[in-house]
C-alpha positions, 0 to 999 in steps of 0.5 A: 479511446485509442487513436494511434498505436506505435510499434518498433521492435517487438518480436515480429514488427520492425515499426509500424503505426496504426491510427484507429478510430472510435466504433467497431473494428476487426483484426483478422489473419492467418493463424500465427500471423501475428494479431497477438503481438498488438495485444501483447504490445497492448498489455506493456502499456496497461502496466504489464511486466516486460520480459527481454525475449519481446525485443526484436532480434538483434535490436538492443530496446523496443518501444510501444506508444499509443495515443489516447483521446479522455475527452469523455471520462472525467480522468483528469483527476487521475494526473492531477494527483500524480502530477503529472500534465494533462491533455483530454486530446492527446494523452501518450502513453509509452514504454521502452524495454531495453536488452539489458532488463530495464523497462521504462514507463511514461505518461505525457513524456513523465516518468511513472511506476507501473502500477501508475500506469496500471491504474491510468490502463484500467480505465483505458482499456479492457482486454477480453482474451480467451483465458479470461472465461476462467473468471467466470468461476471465480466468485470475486469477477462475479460479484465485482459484475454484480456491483457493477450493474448496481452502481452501489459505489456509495453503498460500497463506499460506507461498507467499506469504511464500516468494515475497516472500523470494525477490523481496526478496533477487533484487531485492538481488542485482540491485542488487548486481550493478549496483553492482559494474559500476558501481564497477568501471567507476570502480574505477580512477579511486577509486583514483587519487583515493583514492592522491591523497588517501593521499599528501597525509598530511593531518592534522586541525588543520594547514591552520589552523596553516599558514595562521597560519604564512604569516602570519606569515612575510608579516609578519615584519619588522612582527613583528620591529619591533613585539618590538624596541620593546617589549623596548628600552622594558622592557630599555633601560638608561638609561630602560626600564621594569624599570630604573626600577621597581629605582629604584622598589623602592630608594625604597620600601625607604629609607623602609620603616622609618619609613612602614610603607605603603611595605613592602607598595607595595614588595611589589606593585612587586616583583611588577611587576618580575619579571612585566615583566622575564619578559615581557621575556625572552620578547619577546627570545627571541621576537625571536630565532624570528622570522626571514624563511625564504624556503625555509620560507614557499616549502614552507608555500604549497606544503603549502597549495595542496595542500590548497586543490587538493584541497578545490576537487576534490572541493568540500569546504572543511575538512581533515576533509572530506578526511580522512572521504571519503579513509576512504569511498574505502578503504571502498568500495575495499575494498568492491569488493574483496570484492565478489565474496564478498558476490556469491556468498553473496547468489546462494547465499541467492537459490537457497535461497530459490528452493527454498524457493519451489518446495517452497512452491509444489509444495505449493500445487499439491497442493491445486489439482490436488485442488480441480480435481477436487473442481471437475470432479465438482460442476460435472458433477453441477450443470451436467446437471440445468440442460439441459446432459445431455453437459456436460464441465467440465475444470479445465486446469492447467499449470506456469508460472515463480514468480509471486505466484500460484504455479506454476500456469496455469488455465484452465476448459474445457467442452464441452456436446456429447460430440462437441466438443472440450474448449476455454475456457469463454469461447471456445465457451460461449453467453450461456445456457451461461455463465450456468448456469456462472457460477451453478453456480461461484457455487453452489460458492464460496458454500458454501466461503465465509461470504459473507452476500449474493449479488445476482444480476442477470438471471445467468438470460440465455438460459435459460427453461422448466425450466432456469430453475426448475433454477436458481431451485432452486440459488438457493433452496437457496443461501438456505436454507443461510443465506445472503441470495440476491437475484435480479432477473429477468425469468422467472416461474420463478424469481420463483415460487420466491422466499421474498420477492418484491418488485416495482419500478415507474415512476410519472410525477408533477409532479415528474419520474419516480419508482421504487419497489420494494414487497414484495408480498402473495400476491395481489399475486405472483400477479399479477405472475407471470401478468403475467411469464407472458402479458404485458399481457393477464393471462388466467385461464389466466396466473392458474392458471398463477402459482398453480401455480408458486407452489405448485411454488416453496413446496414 
C-alpha cells in the first residue's frame, strides 16, 4: 500500500507530502480544485508516458515519489529478477520530468525503464477512473475478469504453452509448404543446372593445373629453345661443362700424390659433375616431352572454357566454388524429393499438437464456465442491494476457434428490469448502472487478487441517497479487508464512511494558482460534509446532518 506520497512541481502543487494509511480513504473538493493531479502524479509512477506541460510553471523539472509497504504480496521476485534491492518496508518509487523532455525512473534509488516499473505499478496500484467503464464492452477486460475469479493460472499456464506449440509448428508447416511450391516451380530448372555441373566432372586442383598446361604449350617453342641451350652447354663435346669438369678431375688426380689438397677439391668437383651431368640428363629428357600438340592445347582451352563458363553462370570464381553449390543443388534436389514425407510428418505433428490445444482449452473452459457461475450469483447478490431489486447478470460465453486467450467468447449481459431482455452491459446499462457494475466486479477481483490499492475516481457517477452509502460500504468493506481503498468524490455518503478523510482546495497567491490536499480533523469533516450536504450555505441543519453520517459511517 501506499504509505507516502510526495509531490513538487507538478502542475498546480509547489510541494507537498501525504502520508496514507491502510483502509478506507475519501478525497473531496470543489470541482477544479485539483484531486485529479494526485491521480495523474499517481499514474507517472504506475510507468505512465510524461508530457512537459505537467512541470510547474517556471520550474525547470518535477519529481513525484510514493513509499510502498510489500510486506504482504510476495514481490520480492519481482526485484530479484530485475536486480534491483529490496526492502518489504519501504519500497520508493520515483520519477523526475525535466523541462527539456527527459523523464527518469527509479525504484529503491535504482534506475529502471518504464515498462520496469509498469510491471512493479500493476501490482501496486489499480486506478478505477471513469473512462474505465468503457471496458466494460471490451470482451478481453471481461474475459480477463472471468479468469480472474476462476484462479486458472495453471489452466491457463498449459494453454498457453499448447497454443504456442501449435502456432509455432503450423507457422513451420506453412513455411514449408511454401518452400516446396517454391522449389518445385524451379525443380526443373535445378535440376538442369545440377546435370550441367554433374557432367563437367570437376576436380579440385584442375583449373589450375590446366591453365599451366596452356601455358606452357603457348610457349613451347621458347621452352624448346631455352632446354637445348642449356643441355648443349652442359653435354657439348668440344666445350660443355661436364666434359671440361672430367679435365678438371684428370688434373686434380695427377698431382694428388704429392699436394694432398688436391684429393678433397677433387671430391667436391666429382660431386659437381654427377649433379650437372644429372641435370643434364633430365634437360634432354625434358627436351623430349615438350612438344607442340595442337589437338592437345585445342581440348585444354575446350576443358577451360567449360570451366570459365560455369564460373561466370553462376558468379563463383574457383573450381570448389562449383563443386560446394553442385553438392547444394543434389542436396536440395533431394530435399525436394523427399519433401512430401517430411510435409506429412510436419502436418501430423500440427494435428497432434492441435489436439492438444483443444484438450487444453476444454479444460480451461471448465474453470470459466464455473467462475461464470460464481460471477452470476455475486454480482446478483451485490447488485440488489445498490437500488438494482430486478437485476439479471448473466455471464455469456461461447466457443470461438483457438486463439491465444482460448476457446472461449464472453460477453456480460445485464437487465435491471424483469421485463427487458438479457443484452450487453455496455449497450443498455446507464452511466449510475455501469458504476455500481463496474464497483461490484472491482469488489470481486479485488478479493480474488492481492492487489494493495484501489484509487476510485468518482466510480459514484449517477448515484446518490442510499445507493451511494451501499457503495461507500462495499468500498469500506474492500478497505477493511486489508487492502488501502482511496476514493475521490463529490457525495457526502461515502465521504462519511471514510476511515480517513482528506480535502483538496485552490488558493490564488503571487505566484500563480496552488493546490493542497490536507488530511482533516473531526471537526474539519464535519464540516466539510455539511458543506457537500447544502452547499455554500452550511446550515445548522447540514452540520447534524454530517454528524449523523459520520456517526453512521463510524459504526
Amino acid at each position: 500500500m501506499i504509505k507516502q506520497l510526495y509531490i513538487r512541481n507538478f502542475t498546480l502543487i509547489d510541494e507537498q507530502t501525504t502520508d496514507f494509511d491502510s483502509g478506507f480513504s475519501v478525497i473531496t473538493g470543489e470541482t477544479g480544485a485539483g484531486k485529479s493531479i494526485m491521480l495523474g502524479a499517481i499514474s507517472l509512477l504506475l510507468g505512465n508516458r510524461a508530457d512537459t506541460k505537467l512541470i510547474k510553471a517556471d520550474r525547470d523539472r518535477c519529481v513525484v515519489e510514493a513509499h510502498f509497504n510489500l510486506e504482504k504480496y510476495d514481490l520480492e521476485a519481482f526485484f530479484t529478477d530485475n536486480d534491483i534491492d529490496y526492502d518489504a518496508h519501504d519500497c520508493i518509487l520515483r520519477r523526475e520530468i525535466s523541462s527539456n523532455g527527459k523523464s527518469r525512473a527509479f525504484i529503491n534509488d535504482t534506475p529502471v525503464s518504464l515498462a520496469q516499473m509498469r510491471e512493479l505499478g500493476d501490482r501496486l496500484v489499480d486506478i478505477h477512473s471513469q473512462h474505465q467503464n468503457l471496458l466494460l464492452n471490451k470482451e478481453d477486460f471481461q474475459l480477463k475478469t472471468l479468469d480472474i475469479i476462476a484462479q486458472n493460472t495453471k489452466e491457463k499456464d498449459a494453454y498457453t504453452k499448447a497454443f504456442n506449440d501449435f502456432k509455432a509448428a503450423n507457422k513451420q508447416l506453412e513455411e514449408l509448404k511454401a518452400d516446396i511450391e517454391k522449389s518445385k516451380a524451379n525443380k526443373d530448372f535445378l535440376r538442369f543446372q545440377y546435370n550441367e555441373l554433374h557432367s563437367a566432372s570437376l576436380k579440385s586442383g584442375e583449373q589450375e593445373e590446366l591453365e599451366l598446361q596452356s601455358e606452357m604449350m603457348a610457349h613451347a617453342e621458347d621452352i624448346k629453345s631455352a632446354l637445348y641451350a642449356a643441355e648443349n652447354a652442359l653435354n657439348n663435346e668440344q666445350n660443355g661443362i661436364v666434359g671440361q669438369l672430367r679435365s678438371v678431375l684428370s688434373q686434380l688426380s695427377s698431382i694428388s700424390d704429392v699436394f694432398p689438397a688436391a684429393s678433397e677439391m677433387s671430391e667436391r668437383v666429382e660431386s659437381t659433375h654427377i649433379e650437372l651431368k644429372d641435370i643434364a640428363q633430365e634437360l634432354s629428357r625434358k627436351l623430349e616431352q615438350v612438344d607442340f600438340n595442337p589437338r592437345l592445347q585445342d581440348e585444354i582451352n575446350q576443358r577451360l572454357d567449360t570451366i570459365y563458363s560455369l564460373q561466370q553462370k553462376h558468379h563463383v570464381e574457383t573450381v570448389d566454388e562449383l563443386i560446394d553449390l553442385h553438392n547444394q543443388m543434389e542436396h536440395t534436389l533431394a530435399q525436394i524429393e523427399n519433401s512430401d514425407d517430411e510435409l506429412q510428418e510436419l502436418e501430423n505433428l500440427v494435428v497432434k499438437l492441435s489436439a492438444t490445444c483443444v484438450e487444453k482449452a476444454n479444460a480451461l473452459t471448465k474453470t470459466r464456465a464455473k467462475a461464470a457461475k460464481d460471477i452470476e450469483q455475486e454480482m446478483q447478490q451485490r447488485l440488489m442491494p445498490l437500488g438494482l431489486p430486478n437485476v439479471r447478470f448473466q455471464v455469456q460465453t461461447s466457443p470461438k476457434p483457438l486463439a491465444a486467450d482460448g476457446t472461449d467468447k464472453v460477453s456480460f449481459l445485464f437487465s435491471a428490469n424483469k421485463s427487458t431482455p438479457l443484452q450487453p452491459v455496455s449497450q443498455v446499462a446507464s452511466g449510475g448502472e455501469i458504476s455500481r457494475v463496474m464497483l461490484s466486479l472491482k469488489a470481486m477481483i479485488s478479493g480474488a487478487v492481492k492487489l494493495p490499492t484501489i484509487i476510485f475516481d468518482e466510480i459514484d457517477t449517477g448515484v446518490s441517497g442510499r445507493v451511494a452509502e451501499k457503495m461507500a460500504e462495499i468500498m469500506h468493506e474492500m478497505g477493511a479487508e486489508g487492502r488501502q481503498v482511496i476514493s475521490i468524490t463529490h457525495l457526502p455518503q461515502i465521504a462519511a464512511m471514510g476511515n480517513a478523510h482528506y480535502r483538496v482546495t485552490k488558493e490564488e497567491t503571487a505566484n500563480g494558482t496552488l493546490s493542497h490536499m490536507t488530511l482533516l480533523t473531526q471537526e474539519e469533516r464535519i464540516n466539510e460534509i455539511a458543506q457537500m450536504l447544502s452547499g455554500s450555505q452550511v446550515t445548522d441543519a447540514a452540520i447534524s446532518n454530517a454528524k449523523a453520517l459520520l456517526k453512521c459511517g463510524n459504526k
